[in-house]
Phi, psi and omega in degrees: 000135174270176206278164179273084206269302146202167179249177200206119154251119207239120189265129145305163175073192189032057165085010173215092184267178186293344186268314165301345145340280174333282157022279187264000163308321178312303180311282201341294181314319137006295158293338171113024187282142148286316174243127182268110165281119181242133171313160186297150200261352182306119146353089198263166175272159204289143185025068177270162186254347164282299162096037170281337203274088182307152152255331200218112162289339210256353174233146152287117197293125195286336168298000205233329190136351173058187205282005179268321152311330175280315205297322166314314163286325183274351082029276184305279185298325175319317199292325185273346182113008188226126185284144211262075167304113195258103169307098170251174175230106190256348186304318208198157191231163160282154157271112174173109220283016149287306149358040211299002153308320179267287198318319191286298183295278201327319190257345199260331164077203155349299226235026111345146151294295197264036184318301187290345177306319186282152166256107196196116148295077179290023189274286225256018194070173187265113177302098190265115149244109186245314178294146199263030160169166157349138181281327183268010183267314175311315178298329210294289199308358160080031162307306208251147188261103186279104149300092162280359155289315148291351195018088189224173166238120172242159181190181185302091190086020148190170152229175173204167180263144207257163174297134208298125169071039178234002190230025173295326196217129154152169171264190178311301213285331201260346156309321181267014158267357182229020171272156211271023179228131177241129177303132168219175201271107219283321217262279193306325203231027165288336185288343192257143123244166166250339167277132165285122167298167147298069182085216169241031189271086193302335183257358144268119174278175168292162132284139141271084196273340169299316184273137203294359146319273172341293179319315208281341183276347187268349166262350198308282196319317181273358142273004179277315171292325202280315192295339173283317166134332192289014168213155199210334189213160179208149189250079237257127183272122187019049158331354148292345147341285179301146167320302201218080174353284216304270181318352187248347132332306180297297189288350198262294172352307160295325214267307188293327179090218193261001199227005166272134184252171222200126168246187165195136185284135199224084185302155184238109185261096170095229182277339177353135160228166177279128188354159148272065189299143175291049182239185186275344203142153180291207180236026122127000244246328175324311179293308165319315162290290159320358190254276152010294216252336175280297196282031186272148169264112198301271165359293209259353153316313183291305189294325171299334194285328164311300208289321182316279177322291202290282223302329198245003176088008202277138178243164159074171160222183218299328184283317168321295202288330160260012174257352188244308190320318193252036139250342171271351194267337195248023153264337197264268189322295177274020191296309178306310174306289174356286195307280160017267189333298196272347163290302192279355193264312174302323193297280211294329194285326177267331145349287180306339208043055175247158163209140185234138181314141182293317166303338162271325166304296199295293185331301181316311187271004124342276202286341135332285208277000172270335198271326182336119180263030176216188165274348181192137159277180193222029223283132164249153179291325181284331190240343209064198176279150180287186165271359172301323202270308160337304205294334184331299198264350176291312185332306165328299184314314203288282170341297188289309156321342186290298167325337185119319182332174195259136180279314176300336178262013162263335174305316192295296212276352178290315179295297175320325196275329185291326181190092192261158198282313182206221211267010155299290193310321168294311174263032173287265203317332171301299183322298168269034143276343188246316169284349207276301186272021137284265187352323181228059130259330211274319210239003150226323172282343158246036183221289151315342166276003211248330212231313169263097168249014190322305177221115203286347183261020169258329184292069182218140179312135174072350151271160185233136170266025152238029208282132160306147133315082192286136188267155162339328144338280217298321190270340184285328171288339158303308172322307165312339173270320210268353107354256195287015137271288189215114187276339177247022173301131181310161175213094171309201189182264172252157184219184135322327164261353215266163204290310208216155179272156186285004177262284184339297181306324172305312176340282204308312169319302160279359147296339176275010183247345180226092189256000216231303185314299177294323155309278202321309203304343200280329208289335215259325165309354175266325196290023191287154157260092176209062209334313190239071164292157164285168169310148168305272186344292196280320170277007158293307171313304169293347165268260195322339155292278195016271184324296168358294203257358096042093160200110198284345176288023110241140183322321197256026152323298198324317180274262164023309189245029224228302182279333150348295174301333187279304166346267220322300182312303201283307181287005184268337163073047207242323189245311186228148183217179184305307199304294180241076184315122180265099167320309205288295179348293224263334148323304177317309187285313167308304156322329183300307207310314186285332155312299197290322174269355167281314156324331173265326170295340170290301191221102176287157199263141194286344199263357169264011197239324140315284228303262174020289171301305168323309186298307169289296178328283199309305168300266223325313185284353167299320189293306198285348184271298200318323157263053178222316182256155186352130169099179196271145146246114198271163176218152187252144194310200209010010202275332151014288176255002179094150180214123201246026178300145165296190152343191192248145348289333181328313201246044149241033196265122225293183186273172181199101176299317173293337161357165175259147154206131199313169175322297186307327134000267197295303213304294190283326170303333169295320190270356178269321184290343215262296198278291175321297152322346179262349182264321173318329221252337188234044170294345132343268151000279184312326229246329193202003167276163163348137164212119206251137171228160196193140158216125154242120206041272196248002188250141173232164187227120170254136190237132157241177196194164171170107212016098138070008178246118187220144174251123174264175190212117189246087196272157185247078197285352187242053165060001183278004164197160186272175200269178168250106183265148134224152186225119205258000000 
């Protein structure tokens, strides 16, 4: 294996196929990076732009270059020196008659091969709310087309396939009554499924990777590569996902052996630490957050938070917010997992030879699945509950009750989770463990960071934005955990998920050190010719992206934060939403938006131009802790020369080396070529030496040290000088 020096993650598709790849080696190598990390290379559904949403695992996606292309890159990069990280998704599949796995369960129902791969009740067929209306409104108006030839059922924008010898007789309706899939209404009749979802993304299904069929066929191809040479590392995509992490961890390992290192994306809540899995480590959001949170200002936190609170009326706090945020998600969004959730509980409770009103039931696990203070417990039918896992669900419990729940169905269901009597109980428990974390992805990173905006760079995956501001102690005991557990856990900056880009994320960070700076800006912001402003809230939001993304030699803001808002908005659910968009709304905030950057583009404001400046001194030492304390550090393309993207889609914008780049740019690439040679030249050092932290007052000092070789790392935490390496 080669050493782990930093990965360069590189998003495929939108124009950057494996041949454009090639392409972009020279740079990537270029940089000194050991590993190119790639978004996933499987058989995506058509024109997908990520390629999370798999159709076929089992092929190289031929839009991408097919498997002669990839072998061609990996090829390419062997040659220049950098070994190859493959992203999978073992979690989920597309819902989609691409899918040839679905498609084959779709025609076949049960008696499928591959029936079982998929997580589908089939007692109740596979529930499709696919349709852009009623089903029987459809029928009535003659939508649908019976093929008995393709024996397809077709309409405007899809088909799907019929069951052998079910489309001889019959009108529309009793054909499509007799498939092992019943059609619904996408909108109206979304609360009931028979499949576990991606979230509340109704077109990725589960996988069932607990069963050792299922692995091998959803790991073959990509152990097939890494056994080849053509991969050297793996990334496992939301692992919190699965029925059984542990065991499907466990199994890829026997496969992989002891020296492919294997990360996995995992959020970490508070103090959490991860499981003990056979991996190098999670993908970093954990680092992200400690870094952050030492350069946040306690002080000038407290004064945004004054300024937040008077200008926008906001009560209450972030626990508030997300306590209201996973009640509204599990009437709406998650409304289905709920129903799910109160079927298997009722299955299992009666297993036991119990029975409780469906009303106190369903409230109780509400207020279960609102309190959970993490993303998941990790309970297996083999080993049972830790005691970590113990303390979990009494916490829930304590919590709900507080809430009100009913005692006897938090007693029952406590039982259940705790020892449960056979295979109901068992899959209660499967069940809620896989849901608790679409609950707090669903009802706080896209809903509650939308709405507690006091300071937008705590709102970010793997932070909590009401998490204290850690002093140098604090971050060095962290270092010192994460040292003797996992040395080679990824340490991010920005991802494909991450909220905000990490040059974007600093801007914000320095608003808590020029809290004064961030007044003038809201006063010189009333002053707009913008007849119909939005509510203060929302033009809080609409001032600090600004700053974020704030680079006026481009052109394309305007748009940019224009479709940003409509996210934002819609996901805060507050004015506006996915479901029912209130337009005039989300017109008002855009027109603000679009004043406050024309207005700055006219006389950029002296106090946005502090932030601004601020905002760079704070990345390059955010760059410098990241490749300094324990783990690898990956960089996401373009952040290099900096990067000020928003939210997704906004931070996929393929890479473009020939950009043009700024002073600041120019600035941070020396130091990143600068911080990498120094992890090549010392990889010892890096991999396993000591890491000491000292602070005084506003200067803190990171040491590694290791037989007689030590690098300080001398940071300006409240961004007011850039940072300082040296090396003895």
């Amino acid at each position: 294996m080669k050493p782990l020096v930093a990965s360069y993650r590189l998003q495929l598709r939108q124009g950057v196929d494996f041949d454009r790849a090639v392409e972009l080696l020279p740079y990537i190598a270029g940089l000194g990076v050991s590993h190119l990390y790639l978004s996933p290379i499987f058989t995506a559904e058509s024109g997908s732009t990520h390629g999370y949403d798999v159709a076929n695992p089992a092929e190289i996606d031929p839009v991408l270059g097919g498997r002669a292309g990839y072998e061609r890159l990996a090829a390419a990069a062997k040659e220049r020196g950098l070994g190859i990280i493959l992203d999978l998704v073992p979690n989920h599949t597309v819902l989609s008659v691409e899918n040839p796995w679905l498609l084959d369960a779709l025609t076949h129902g049960a008696e499928s091969r591959y029936a079982r791969h998929f997580d589908i009740d089939w007692d109740s067929r596979l529930i499709l709310p696919l349709l852009p209306e009623p089903r029987d409104d459809m029928i009535a108006a003659g939508a649908f087309e019976i093929d008995r030839e393709t024996q397809r059922v077709t309409w405007e924008g899809g088909w799907l396939p019929l069951a052998p010898g079910t489309a001889e007789e019959g009108g529309v309706a009793e054909i499509l009554d007799r498939q092992h899939w019943h059609l619904r209404h996408w909108v109206r009749e979304r609360r009931r499924l028979s499949h576990r979802r991606f979230f509340n993304i109704t077109s990725l299904i589960g996988m069932r990777v607990e069963e050792r069929a299922v692995f091998d066929a959803m790991m073959a191809l990509p152990l097939e590569l890494v056994r080849a040479g053509l991969a050297e590392g793996l990334r496992i995509d939301h692992v919190d996902g699965l029925a059984d992490p542990a065991g499907y961890l466990d199994w890829l390992r026997e496969e992989v052996g002891p020296d492919v290192p294997v990360w996995v994306e995992k959020i970490l809540t508070g103090d959490e630490d991860m499981p003990d899995w056979p991996v190098e480590g999670t993908t970093g959001y954990e680092a992200n957050d400690r870094i952050t949170r030492l350069l946040l200002d306690e002080g000038g936190m407290d004064r945004l938070d004054a300024m937040w609170r008077g200008v926008t009326g906001a009560r209450g706090d972030y626990e508030a917010a997300c306590r209201a945020a996973r009640h509204q998600i599990l009437s709406g969004d998650l409304a289905a997992e709920l129903r799910e959730m109160l079927r298997r509980a009722e299955a299992a409770l009666a297993e036991a030879g119990q029975q409780l009103p469906e009303e106190s039931l369903r409230e109780a696990l509400r207020e279960m699945l609102v309190a959970f203070p993490r993303y998941r417990s990790y309970i297996t039918a083999e080993d049972g509950p830790s005691a970590e896992d113990r303390a979990l669900i009494d916490e829930t419990i304590a919590i709900a009750a507080v809430a009100g729940a009913d005692s006897a169905a938090l007693e029952a269901l406590r039982d259940v989770l705790l020892s449960p009597q056979g295979e109901a109980g068992a899959a209660f428990v499967v069940r809620f463990q896989q849901v608790t974390g679409a609950v707090v992805a669903k009802a706080q990173e896209d809903t509650a960071f939308y709405r507690h905006t006091r300071c937008l760079a705590e709102a970010e995956v793997g932070s909590e934005p009401d998490a204290e501001p850690l002093s140098g102690a604090d971050f060095e005991g962290w270092c010192a955990a994460r040292l003797a557990r996992w040395p080679r856990a990824m340490s991010l900056g920005s991802s494909h998920d991450t909220k905000r880009a990490e040059d974007a994320r600093t801007r914000l960070i320095a608003m808590t050190h020029l809290p004064a700076e961030v007044a003038e800006l809201w006063v010189h912001a009333h002053t707009l010719d913008a007849p119909e402003p939005p509510d203060e809230s929302t033009r809080w939001y609409i001032l600090q992206s600004a700053v974020a993304f704030w680079e006026p030699e481009r052109d394309d803001l305007e748009a940019r934060l224009a479709a940003h808002l409509e996210k934002a908005l819609r996901e805060a659910k507050e004015l506006t939403d996915w479901h029912e968009p209130d337009e005039e709304a989300e017109g008002r905030a855009k027109a603000f938006a679009e004043a406050l950057l024309g207005a700055w583009r006219a006389a950029p404001p002296a106090a946005l131009e502090a932030l601004v400046a601020r905002g760079e001194m704070l990345s390059l030492s955010q760059l410098a802790l990241r490749f300094l304390i324990p783990g690898l550090p990956d960089i996401y393309q373009g952040s290099e020369t900096g990067t000020f993207a928003l939210t997704d889609p906004d931070n996929r914008a393929p890479l473009n080396p020939d950009a043009p780049v700024s002073p600041f740019g120019a600035r941070k690439l020396t130091l990143l070529k600068e911080l990498i040679d120094l992890r090549r030249a010392l990889p010892e050092l890096f991999a396993a030496g000591e890491c000491r932290v000292s602070e005084d007052g506003e200067r803190l000092t990171l040491i590694r040290a290791q037989d007689g070789a030590e690098v300080a790392l001398h940071v300006a935490t409240d961004g007011s000088a850039a940072p300082e390496i040296m090396r003895f």
